[in-house]
N, C-alpha and C positions, 0 to 999 in steps of 0.2 A: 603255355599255360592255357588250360582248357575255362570255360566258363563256370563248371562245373564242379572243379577240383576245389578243395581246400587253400591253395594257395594265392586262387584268384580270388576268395572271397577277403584273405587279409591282403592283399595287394589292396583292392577296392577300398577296404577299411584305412589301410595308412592315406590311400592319393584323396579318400573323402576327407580325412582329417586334414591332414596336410593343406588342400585348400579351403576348407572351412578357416585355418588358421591365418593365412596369408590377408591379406588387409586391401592391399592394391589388386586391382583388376587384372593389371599386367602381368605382375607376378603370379596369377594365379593361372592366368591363360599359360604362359612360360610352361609353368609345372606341369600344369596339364600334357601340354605339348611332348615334355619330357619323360613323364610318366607313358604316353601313348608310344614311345621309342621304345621306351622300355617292354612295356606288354608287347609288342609287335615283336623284339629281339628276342620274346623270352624263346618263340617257338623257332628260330632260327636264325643266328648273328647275321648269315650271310643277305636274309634278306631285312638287313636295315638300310642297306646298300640304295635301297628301290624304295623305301620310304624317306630319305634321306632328301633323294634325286626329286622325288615327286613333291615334296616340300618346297625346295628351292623353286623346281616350276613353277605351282600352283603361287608360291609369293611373289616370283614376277610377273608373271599372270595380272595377278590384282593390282599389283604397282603400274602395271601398263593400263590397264583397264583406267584406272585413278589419274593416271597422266602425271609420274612421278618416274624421272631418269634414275636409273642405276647407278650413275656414276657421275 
């Protein structure tokens, strides 16, 4: 999905609505999150693989940084 195309302008429109809607902060951030998997899968499934990975890291990351154990 290009920036460009018709498709990314009602993707935009549903994920702005969608969190305009949501109430909680959390859930909004969530959606977001999930929406950005989404745009990033649209141009290639295989690479959700590497935003999937780079999530996990960049969260423990901050969990370390914070000084909050994994487990």
């Amino acid at each position: 999905m290009l920036f460009q195309t018709p498709e990314f302008l009602i993707f935009f429109a549903v994920v702005l609505l969608a969190i305009a809607q949501l109430r909680r902060r959390r859930d909004q951030h969530l959606f977001l999150l999930l929406a950005s998997y989404v745009f990033y899968g649209w141009w290639d499934v295989r690479f959700l693989v590497l935003i999937l990975l780079s999530s996990i890291i960049d969260y423990a990351a901050a969990l370390g940084i914070r000084g909050v154990r994994l487990s």
